[in-house]
N, C-alpha and C positions, 0 to 999 in steps of 0.2 A: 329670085330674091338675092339682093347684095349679101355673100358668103359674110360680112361684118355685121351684119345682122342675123343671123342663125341663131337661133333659140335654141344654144346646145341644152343648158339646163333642162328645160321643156321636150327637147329630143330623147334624151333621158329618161323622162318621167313617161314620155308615152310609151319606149319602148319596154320598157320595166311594168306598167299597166299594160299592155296589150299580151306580153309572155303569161304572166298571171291569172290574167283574167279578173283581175279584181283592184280596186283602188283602195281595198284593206290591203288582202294581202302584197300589193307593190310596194305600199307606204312599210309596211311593217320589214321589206326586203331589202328596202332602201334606209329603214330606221330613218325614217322622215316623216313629219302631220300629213292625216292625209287632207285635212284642207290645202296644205303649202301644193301636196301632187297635183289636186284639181284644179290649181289655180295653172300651173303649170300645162296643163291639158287644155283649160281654155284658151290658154294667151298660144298656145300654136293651132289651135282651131280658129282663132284670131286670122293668125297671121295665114295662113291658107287658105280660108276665107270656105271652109266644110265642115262638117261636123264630122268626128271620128270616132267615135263610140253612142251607137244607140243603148238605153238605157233601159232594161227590163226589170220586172219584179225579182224574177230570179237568178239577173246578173245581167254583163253588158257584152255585145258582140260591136267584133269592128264592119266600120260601114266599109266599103269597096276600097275608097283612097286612103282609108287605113291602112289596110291589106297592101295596094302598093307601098306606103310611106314604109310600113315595117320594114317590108325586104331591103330596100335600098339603107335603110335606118343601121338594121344588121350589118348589112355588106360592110356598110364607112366605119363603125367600131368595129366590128371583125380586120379592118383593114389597120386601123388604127394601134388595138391594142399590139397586132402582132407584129409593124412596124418597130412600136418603141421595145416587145421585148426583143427585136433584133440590136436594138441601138443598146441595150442593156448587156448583151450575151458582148456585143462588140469590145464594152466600157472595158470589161476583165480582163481582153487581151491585150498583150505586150504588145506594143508600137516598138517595133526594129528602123533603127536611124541606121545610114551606112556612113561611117565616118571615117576622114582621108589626116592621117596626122605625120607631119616630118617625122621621120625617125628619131632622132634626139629628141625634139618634144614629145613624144608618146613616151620612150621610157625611162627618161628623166625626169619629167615632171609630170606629164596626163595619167598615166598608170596609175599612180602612186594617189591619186587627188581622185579618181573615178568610184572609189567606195563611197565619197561623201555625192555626188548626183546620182549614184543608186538609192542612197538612203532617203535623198531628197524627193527624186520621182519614182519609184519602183516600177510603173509602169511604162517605164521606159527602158531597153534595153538596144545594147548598141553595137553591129557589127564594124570593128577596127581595122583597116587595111595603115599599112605603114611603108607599102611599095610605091613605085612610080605612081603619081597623080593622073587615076587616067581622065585626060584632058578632053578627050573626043571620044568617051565612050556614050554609049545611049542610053544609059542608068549614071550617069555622076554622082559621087554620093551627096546627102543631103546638107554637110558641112565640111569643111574643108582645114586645118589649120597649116598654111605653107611656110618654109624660108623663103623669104625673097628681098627682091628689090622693090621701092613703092609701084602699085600697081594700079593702072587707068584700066576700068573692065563697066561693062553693065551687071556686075554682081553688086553685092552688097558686102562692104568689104569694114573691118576695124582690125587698125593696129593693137596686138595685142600688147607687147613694148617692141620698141627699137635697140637693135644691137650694140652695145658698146663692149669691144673685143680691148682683153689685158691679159698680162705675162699670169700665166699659174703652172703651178710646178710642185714638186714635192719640196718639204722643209728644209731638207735635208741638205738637199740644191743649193741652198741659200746661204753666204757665208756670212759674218758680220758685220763685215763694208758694207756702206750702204751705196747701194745705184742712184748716184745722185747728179751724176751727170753722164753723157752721150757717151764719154771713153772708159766708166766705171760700167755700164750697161755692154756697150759692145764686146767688151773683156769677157763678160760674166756669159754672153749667146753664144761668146766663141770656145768656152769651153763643154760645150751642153751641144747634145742633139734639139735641133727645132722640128719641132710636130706641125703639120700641116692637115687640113680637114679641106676635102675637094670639093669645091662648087662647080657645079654644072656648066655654068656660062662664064668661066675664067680659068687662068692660067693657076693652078695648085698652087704657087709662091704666090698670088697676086695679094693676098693678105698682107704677108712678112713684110710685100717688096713696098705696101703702102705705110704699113708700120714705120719700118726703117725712115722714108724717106720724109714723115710728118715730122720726127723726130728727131733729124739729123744721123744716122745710124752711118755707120762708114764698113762692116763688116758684115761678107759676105750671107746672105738670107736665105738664097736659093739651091740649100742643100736639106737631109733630115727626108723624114720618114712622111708618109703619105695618110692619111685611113678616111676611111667613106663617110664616117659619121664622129662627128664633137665627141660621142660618147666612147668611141674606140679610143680616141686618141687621148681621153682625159684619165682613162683607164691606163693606159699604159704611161702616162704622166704620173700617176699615183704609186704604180711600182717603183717609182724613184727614176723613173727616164725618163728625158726630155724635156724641151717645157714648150708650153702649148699658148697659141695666142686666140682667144675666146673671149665669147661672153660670161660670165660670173653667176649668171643670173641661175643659170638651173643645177649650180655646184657648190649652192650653198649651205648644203650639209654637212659637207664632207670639207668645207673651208673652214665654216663654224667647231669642227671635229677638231682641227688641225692636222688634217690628213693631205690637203692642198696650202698653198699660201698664193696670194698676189703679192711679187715681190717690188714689183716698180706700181707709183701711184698712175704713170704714165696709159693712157685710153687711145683708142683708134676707131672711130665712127664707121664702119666701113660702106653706109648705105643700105645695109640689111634690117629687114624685121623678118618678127612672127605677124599675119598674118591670118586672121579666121575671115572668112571667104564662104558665102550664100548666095544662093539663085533668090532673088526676088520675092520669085514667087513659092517659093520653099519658108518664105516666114508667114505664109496663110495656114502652115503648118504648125498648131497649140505643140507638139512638140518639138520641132527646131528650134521655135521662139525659145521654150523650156532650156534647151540643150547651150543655143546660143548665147542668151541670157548667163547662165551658171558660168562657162569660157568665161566672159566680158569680167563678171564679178570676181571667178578666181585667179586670173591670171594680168589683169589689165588692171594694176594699180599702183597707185604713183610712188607707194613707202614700198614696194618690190622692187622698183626700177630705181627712185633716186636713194637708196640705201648702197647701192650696189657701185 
């Protein structure tokens, strides 16, 4: 018989009549007429083309292929129910995502924003690495958010925004001339430490040295302090040393405070984004989707990036 045709309802009702023994008592166990069970009992006697209950005065026995039909009848709900309370016992547990975040994006901005995707999916919960991206390991995590340059990959890839690096610096730093041209600005570098933040794939100055040169700069770049991560260096910009040339975008707290300032209106595109980055086949995943989804909404939006 075409499985599209299976007389669940009817499967039902014989096996609920046959445990019984009776077409009262099944009807009464199933709190259904019992004309509705008999009809049910006929239309799969019907469709088997046997009869499955002889009918006595003092009650009904099952015929032979009764006897088979039961057992197998049992076996497929016995298999059935016990499938879905596995799929039930599953539902309650925590889905662990392994997620790979820049260091400055994780504790500048993802940290601080991950109580609202708890609150959102609760059954989601998310182990955070913030070290090297392992690139060629055999578990990559499920999501990814990098600094980079634009990137050609068989992943699935969205810019979360695009870097636009400016002077920030403590207030203090700042006098009341205004930097308003190439000899007022170089004056103001030359007397201040310049903070640098090291990219991988360049030269420590190679920031400064773009800076300068978009913008006419004529005084030395390639000197100042070094640190691994934007968030070192913005920190020790905020002690009152140095000034740091960054994106604005995840220091806008502490700029809003008046604890940082931009003091030239001056920008340097340097070819970098943030980056969120997926396997493909990691979005067949209801919670990557989840996870991915919430990133795109909270961090890729245009009055974030063109405010700034």
């Amino acid at each position: 018989m075409d499985r599209r045709r299976l007389p669940l309802n009817a499967l039902r009702a014989f096996e609920e009549v046959a445990l019984q023994g009776s077409f009262r008592a099944a009807a009464d166990s199933l709190n259904v007429a019992q004309s509705s069970l008999s009809r049910h009992v006929a239309t799969l006697e019907h469709a088997a083309g046997v009869s499955l209950f002889e009918r006595h005065p003092r009650g009904i026995e099952l015929t032979p292929a009764a006897e088979k039909l039961l057992s197998s009848v049992r076996k497929s709900f016995d298999r059935l129910s016990l499938t879905l309370d596995e799929i039930g016992a599953q539902s309650t547990e925590l889905r662990v995502l392994s997620v790979y975040f820049a260091p400055s994006f994780a504790s500048l901005l993802a940290v601080s924003a991950l109580k609202d995707f708890r609150q959102l999916c609760p059954g989601i919960t998310l182990d955070i690495s913030c070290l090297t991206l392992p690139q060629h390991q055999n578990n990559p995590p499920d999501a990814a958010v990098i600094y980079s340059r634009p990137i050609i990959s068989d992943k699935v890839i969205n810019l979360l925004w695009q870097v636009e690096s400016t002077l920030i610096c403590h207030p203090d730093l700042v006098s009341d001339s205004p930097l308003d041209s190439a000899e007022a600005l170089d004056a103001f570098l030359g007397r201040n430490e310049l903070l640098h933040v090291r990219v991988d794939d360049g030269d420590r100055f190679s920031l400064w040295k773009q800076f300068a040169g978009v913008h006419g700069l004529r005084g030395p770049v390639a000197r100042g302090l070094t640190f691994d991560t934007a968030e070192l260096a913005i920190r020790y910009a905020q002690n009152g040393n140095g000034i740091a040339l960054l994106d604005p975008t995840p220091f806008q707290p502490e700029i809003v405070a008046g604890n940082l300032i931009c003091p030239s209106p001056l920008r340097l595109t340097p070819g970098y984004g943030y980056y969120l980055v997926c396997d493909a086949e990691a979005l067949e995943d209801t919670a990557v989707v989840l996870f991915r989804n919430w990133l795109i909404q909270q961090f890729c939006k245009s009055d974030r990036v063109a405010g700034l």
